[in-house]
N, C-alpha and C positions, 0 to 999 in steps of 0.2 A: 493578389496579396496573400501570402502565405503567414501559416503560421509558425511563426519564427523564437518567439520566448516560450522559455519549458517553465516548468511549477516555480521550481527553485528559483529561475531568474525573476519572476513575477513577484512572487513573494518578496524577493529583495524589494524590487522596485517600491513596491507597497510600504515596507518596512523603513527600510532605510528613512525615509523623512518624518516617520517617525520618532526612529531614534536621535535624530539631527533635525532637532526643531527651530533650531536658533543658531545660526553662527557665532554667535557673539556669547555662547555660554561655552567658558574655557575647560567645564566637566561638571555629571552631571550621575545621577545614578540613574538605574532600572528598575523598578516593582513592577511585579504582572504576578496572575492568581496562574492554578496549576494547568488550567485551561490552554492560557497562553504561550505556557512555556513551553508547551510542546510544538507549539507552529516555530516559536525561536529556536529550541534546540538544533531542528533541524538543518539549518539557515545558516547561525551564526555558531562561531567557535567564541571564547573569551577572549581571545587576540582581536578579533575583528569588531568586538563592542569597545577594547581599548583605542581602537584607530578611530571610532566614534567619540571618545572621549568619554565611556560609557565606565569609571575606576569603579564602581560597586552595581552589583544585581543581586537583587532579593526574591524571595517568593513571599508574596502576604503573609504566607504564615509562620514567617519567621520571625524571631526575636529581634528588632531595628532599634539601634540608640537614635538619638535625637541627635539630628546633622541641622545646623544653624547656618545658611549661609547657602543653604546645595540647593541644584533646581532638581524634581522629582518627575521622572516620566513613568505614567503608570498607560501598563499595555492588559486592559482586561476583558474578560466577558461580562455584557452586559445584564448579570443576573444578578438575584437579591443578594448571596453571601459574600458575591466581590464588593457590592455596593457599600457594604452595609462595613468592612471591612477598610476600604477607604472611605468612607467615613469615619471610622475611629481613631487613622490616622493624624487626619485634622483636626480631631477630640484630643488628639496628643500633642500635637504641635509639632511635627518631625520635619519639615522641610519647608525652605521658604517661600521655594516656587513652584508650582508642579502645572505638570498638563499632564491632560487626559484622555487619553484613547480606548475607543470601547473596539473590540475585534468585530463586532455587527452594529447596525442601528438599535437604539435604545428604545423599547416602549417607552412611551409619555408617561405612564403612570410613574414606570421606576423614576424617569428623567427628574418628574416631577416630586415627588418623596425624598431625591436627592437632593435637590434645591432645598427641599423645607429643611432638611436637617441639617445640613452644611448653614445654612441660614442662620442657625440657633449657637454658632459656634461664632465666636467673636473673632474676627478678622481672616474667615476662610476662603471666604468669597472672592476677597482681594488677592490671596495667592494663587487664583487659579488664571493660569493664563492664555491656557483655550481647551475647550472639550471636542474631542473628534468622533465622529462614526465613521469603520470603515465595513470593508467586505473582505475579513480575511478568517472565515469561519472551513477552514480546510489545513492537513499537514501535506507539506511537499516531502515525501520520502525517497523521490529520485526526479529525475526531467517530466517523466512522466507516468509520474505514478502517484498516487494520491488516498491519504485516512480523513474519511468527513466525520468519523467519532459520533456517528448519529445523527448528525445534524445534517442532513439529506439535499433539502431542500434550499435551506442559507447557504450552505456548503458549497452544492453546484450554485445555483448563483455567484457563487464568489468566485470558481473560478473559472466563469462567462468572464465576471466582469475584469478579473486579472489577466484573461489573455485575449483581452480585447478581440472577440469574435461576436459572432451572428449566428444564435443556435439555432438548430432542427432538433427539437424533439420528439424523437422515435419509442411508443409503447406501446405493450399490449392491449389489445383492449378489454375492458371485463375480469380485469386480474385485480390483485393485491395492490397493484404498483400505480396503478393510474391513476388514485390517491395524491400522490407524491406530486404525480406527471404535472394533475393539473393544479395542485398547488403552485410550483413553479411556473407554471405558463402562466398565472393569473401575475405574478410576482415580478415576469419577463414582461407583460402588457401594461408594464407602466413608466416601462424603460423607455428611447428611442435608440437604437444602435446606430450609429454608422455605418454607411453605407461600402463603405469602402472595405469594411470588417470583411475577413475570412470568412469563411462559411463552417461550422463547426456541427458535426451530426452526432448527437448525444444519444446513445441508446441506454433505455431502463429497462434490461430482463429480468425477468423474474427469477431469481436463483432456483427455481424447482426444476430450469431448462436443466439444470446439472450440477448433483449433489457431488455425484463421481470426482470431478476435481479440488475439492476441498476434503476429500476424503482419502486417494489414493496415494501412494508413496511416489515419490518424483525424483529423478535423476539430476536436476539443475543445482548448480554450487548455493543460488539464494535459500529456492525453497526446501533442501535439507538441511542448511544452516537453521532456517526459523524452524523447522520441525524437531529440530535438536536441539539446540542451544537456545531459540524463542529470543529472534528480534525485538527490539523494543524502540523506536522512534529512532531508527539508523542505531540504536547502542545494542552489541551483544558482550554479556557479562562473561566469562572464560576466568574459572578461579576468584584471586581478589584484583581480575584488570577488565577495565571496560573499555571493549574496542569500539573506534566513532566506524560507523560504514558511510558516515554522509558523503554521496556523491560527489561533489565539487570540491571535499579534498583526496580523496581516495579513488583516483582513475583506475587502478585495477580493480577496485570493487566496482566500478561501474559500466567497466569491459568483461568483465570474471560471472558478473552476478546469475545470470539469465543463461551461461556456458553448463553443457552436461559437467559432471563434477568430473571427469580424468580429463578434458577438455580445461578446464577452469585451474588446474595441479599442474598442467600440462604451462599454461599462460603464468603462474605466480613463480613454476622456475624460471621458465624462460626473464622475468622482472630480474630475479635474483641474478642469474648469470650477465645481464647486462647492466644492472649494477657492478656488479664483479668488474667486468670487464672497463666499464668508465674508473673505478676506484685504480686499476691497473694505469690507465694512461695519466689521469690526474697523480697519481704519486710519482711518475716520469717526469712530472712538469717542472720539479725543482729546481733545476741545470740553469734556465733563463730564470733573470729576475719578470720579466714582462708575462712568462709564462705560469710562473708563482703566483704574481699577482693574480691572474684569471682562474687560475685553483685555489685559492683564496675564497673568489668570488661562488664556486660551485658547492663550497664545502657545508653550508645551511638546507641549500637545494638536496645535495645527497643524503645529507641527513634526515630530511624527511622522509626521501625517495626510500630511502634504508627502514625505519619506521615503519611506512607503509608496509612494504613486502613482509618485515619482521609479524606482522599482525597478522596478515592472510597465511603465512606459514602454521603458524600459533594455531590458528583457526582451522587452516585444512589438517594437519594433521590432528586436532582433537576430530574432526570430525569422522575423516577414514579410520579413525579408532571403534566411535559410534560405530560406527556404520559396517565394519568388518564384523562386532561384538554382535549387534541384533541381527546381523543376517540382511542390512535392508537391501540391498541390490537384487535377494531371491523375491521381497517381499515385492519390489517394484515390477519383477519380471511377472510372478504369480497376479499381480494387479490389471497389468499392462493384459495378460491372457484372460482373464476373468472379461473384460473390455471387451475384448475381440471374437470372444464366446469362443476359446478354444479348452483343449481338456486340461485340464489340470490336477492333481491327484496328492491325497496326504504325502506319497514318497515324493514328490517335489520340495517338500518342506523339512530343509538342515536342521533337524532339534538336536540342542544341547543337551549335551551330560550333565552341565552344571547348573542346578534350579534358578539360581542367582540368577545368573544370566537367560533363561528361561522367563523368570518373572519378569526382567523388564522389558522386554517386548511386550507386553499383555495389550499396551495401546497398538503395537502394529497388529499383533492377530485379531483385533477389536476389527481394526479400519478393514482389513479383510475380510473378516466374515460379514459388515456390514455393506460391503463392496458388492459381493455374493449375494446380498437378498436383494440391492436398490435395481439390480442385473439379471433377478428372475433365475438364477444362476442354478445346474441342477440338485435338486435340494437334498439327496443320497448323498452326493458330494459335500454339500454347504456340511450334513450334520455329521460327514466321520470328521470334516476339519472342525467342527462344534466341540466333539468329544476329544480330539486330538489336542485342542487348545487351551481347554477347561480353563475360561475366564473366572479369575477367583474372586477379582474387585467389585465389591457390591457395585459401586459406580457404575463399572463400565457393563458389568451384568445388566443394570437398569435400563442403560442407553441400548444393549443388545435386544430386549426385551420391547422396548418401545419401538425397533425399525420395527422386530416382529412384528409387532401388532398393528403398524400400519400399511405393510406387506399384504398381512391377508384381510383388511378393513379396504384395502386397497383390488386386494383380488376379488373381491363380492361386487366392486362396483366399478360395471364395464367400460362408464363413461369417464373415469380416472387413471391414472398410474400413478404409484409413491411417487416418482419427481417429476414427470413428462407436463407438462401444459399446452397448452396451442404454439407453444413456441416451438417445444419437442417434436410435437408433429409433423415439423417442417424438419425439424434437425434430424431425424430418424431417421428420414428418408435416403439422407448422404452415403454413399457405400463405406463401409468399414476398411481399415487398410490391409494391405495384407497379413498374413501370418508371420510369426517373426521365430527363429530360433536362433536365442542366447546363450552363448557357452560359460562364460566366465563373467567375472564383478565389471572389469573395464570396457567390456565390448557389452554387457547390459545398460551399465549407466552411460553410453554412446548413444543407443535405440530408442530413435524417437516414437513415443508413445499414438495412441492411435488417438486423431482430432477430438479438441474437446467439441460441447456442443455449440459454445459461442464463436469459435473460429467458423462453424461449420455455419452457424447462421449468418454470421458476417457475409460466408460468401455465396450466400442462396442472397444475401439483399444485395451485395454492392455488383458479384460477378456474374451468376444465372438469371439470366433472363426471361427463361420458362418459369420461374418460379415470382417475379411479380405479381401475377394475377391472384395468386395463391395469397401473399402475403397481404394486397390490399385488403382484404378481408376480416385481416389478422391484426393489422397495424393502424394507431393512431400516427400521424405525422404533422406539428404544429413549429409552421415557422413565423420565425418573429419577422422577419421582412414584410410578411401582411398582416400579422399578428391574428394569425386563421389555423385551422386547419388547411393541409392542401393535400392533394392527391400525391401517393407513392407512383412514381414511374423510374422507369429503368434508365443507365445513365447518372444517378444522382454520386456515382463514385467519382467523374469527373467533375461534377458544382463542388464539389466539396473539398474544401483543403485538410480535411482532420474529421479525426474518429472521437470521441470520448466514450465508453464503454466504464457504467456505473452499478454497481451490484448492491442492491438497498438491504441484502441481509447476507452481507460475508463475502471479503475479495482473499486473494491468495497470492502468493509468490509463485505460486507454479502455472496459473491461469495467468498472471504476470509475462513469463516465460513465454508462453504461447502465445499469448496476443504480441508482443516484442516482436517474435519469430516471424507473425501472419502481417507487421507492418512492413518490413523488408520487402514482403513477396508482394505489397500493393504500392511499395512506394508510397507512402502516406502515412503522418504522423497516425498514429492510436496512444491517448490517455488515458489509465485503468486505474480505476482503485475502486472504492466499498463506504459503504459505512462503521467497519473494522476490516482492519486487517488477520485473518486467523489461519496458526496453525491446525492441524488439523483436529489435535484433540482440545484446543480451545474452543472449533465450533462442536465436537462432540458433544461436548460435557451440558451442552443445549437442549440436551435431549434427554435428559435422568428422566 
């Protein structure tokens, strides 16, 4: 049995009977707290809650008239200020019917405080016409890609039980994370799976395997879009227009995203030109009436089709704007070599005439000179681009000051490195790729970067086989089929029909990219996401 539903379609599945709780109600509104609306946004368009019958959606914290006659579907998190929130709406009298949906299971305590206070309100009790707990504590932000917003442990949980599989979970042991681990395996041993279930192998790294890909500049159309313009639940803002990237309406965002960006320029004309080219034969069509009519038929289709591409244009060239103005394609190439320990020298580095533009790069010469310490990098080198770059922003001064100090708190003590863990150990060992010499912007942002470190351990676990022995050592491995631990052996890439790959402190678009990339090359689904999704000086600014 494979695994065949991505996030997106799961979430539907989830969703939808939610929102269509009753046949027999001819329309109905939505209330959900801000929690929930982001698992929605991403999901549904307003088109598609009208075909539910869904004429009004609110957020709790909106200003709501008093609707007499409506049935009310509330989609929330089960914590005190949603609770306490509907509750006041029943203290108001707004709606006649409602049901109620918690995004997780409810503790008893809240359940119960609900009860008493709903209780106290005369005729509440009677308009509720069922309360649900589900398991939908995760955002789908592509097929398979995923933001658990902190929430770690429900999160995955949620979405085992969305894609109905049979997990392996894979940890370190003795880290940070194992915490987590066995929270959820205590959470999993109370479940039964089916047996028939896919086999799904869930790995928790420790983000100290690699800081490098949340810090380094990236050539992919996604991860330089969020590094510039800063995604926000599939929405990026551009002026006063908010473009949707949600997946399952935006196929070229979902073929384009993961593309080096002249690769990804390259694909959104190619859209435009056969656009072009369909609007050419459709305005031919006039001559027959029977051919009319079927260009009739296409002319909503193109106009979306038109839409779309009109957005990705909008977007790639703001973005080759960025990116020509800061210099990033020198900054990715200087990254990509810092990587690969090769030389690299202040005259590699294009400075502007003009301070303007000088100063907004200050986050990319940050992410650089921080690239240079976490890589032991030669430090005569690190300090003439120190001096060369003269960081003005107390901020990002702080966060420079802070790798410093745990660089050489780190070089005092033999038995650590700033980012390596027992994970690293394993990953370190993989030979670096070759050397690379880039001429120009389009053949830079072509050049695929050298393996991050979770490809690389992906394939010390699923492909090397001398490296088993090594990792049982290294690795917890708890499957729910015996609800045990069991033994790491080699082979376990053919039991398995999918990867989940979950990062408990900071996933990326451009680690995104990579894992995309290393599923092709095993044939085999990989699901990635975090407990946030960050650019890179989102996760900086962590470290003032």
């Amino acid at each position: 049995m494979q695994i065949t539903t991505s996030l997106i379609q799961a979430q539907r599945d989830a969703l939808t009977p939610i929102l269509k709780p009753d046949i027999r109600i001819p329309w109905k509104i939505l209330c959900y707290d801000s929690y929930c609306e982001k698992r929605l946004s991403t999901i549904y368009r307003v088109g598609d809650l009208r075909e539910m019958c869904i004429t009004l959606h609110f957020n709790l914290d909106q200003n709501r008239e008093r609707l007499h006659g409506v049935t009310a579907i509330y989609f929330i998190q089960p914590i005190q200020a949603s609770i306490e929130k509907l509750v006041e709406d029943f203290n108001r009298d707004l709606y006649s019917e409602v049901y109620i949906n918690f995004s997780s299971p409810v503790e008893n305590t809240l359940l119960e405080q609900m009860a008493k206070e709903l209780s106290k309100i005369s005729g509440a009790v009677q308009k509720i016409q069922k309360v649900y707990e589900h398991n939908l504590d995760f955002v789908a932000l592509n097929h398979n890609f995923f933001n658990l917003e902190n929430q770690v442990v429900t999160g995955l949980f949620s979405i085992i039980m969305a894609l109905k599989v049979q997990p392996l979970i894979l940890f370190q042991k003795n880290s940070k994370i194992e915490q987590i681990a066995k929270e959820l395996i205590e959470k999993l041993k109370l479940f039964e799976f089916n047996s028939d279930y896919p086999l799904l192998a869930i790995i928790l790294p420790d983000r100290d395997i690699d800081l490098n890909t949340l810090i380094m500049h990236s050539n992919t159309y996604g991860a330089l879009l969020h590094d510039t313009l800063n995604i926000k639940y599939n929405k990026v803002k551009l002026e006063d227009q908010v473009y949707d990237l949600s997946p399952q309406y935006d196929n070229l965002w979902l073929q384009a995203c993961n593309m080096a960006l002249p690769d990804a320029i390259d694909k959104i004309d190619n859209e435009l030109n056969d656009w072009n080219t369909q609007y050419q034969q459709v305005s031919q069509q006039n001559q027959e009436i029977s051919s009319a009519l079927n260009a009739i038929d296409l002319v909503p289709q193109m106009n979306q089709q038109k839409k779309m591409v009109d957005s990705h244009i909008n977007l790639a060239k703001q973005l080759t704007q960025i990116a020509k103005q800061k210099s990033l394609d020198k900054f990715y190439q200087l990254g990509q070599s810092i990587l690969q320990n090769d030389t690299v020298s202040i005259n590699d580095y294009p400075q502007s005439e003009d301070n303007q533009i000088e100063q907004s790069k200050e986050i990319d010469k940050l992410r650089l000179l921080i690239l240079m310490l976490l890589n032991n990098y030669n430090q005569q080198e690190f300090k003439k681009f120190e001096q060369l770059f003269q960081i003005k922003s107390e901020k990002y001064q702080n966060i420079l000051s802070n790798f410093k100090q745990r660089v050489a708190s780190n070089q005092n003590n033999k038995q650590q490195s700033v980012y390596k863990s027992l994970f690293a150990a394993i990953t370190s060992k993989m030979p670096n790729s070759g050397k690379v010499i880039l001429k120009n912007v389009q053949n830079l942002f072509l050049q695929r970067g050298k393996k991050s470190s979770i490809v690389q351990m992906l394939e010390n676990l699923f492909l090397n086989e001398l490296k088993i022995d090594e990792l049982q050592s290294i690795l917890t491995m708890y499957d729910s089929r015996v609800k045990n631990i069991s033994r790491l052996e080699f082979g376990l890439l053919s039991t398995i029909k999918g990867i989940l790959v979950c990062f408990t402190e900071g996933a990326c678009y451009n680690e995104y990219a990579e894992l995309s990339d290393f599923a092709k090359s095993i044939n085999k689904v990989i699901i990635y996401g975090g407990n946030k999704i960050y650019n890179a000086e989102e996760f900086l600014v962590q470290f003032q």
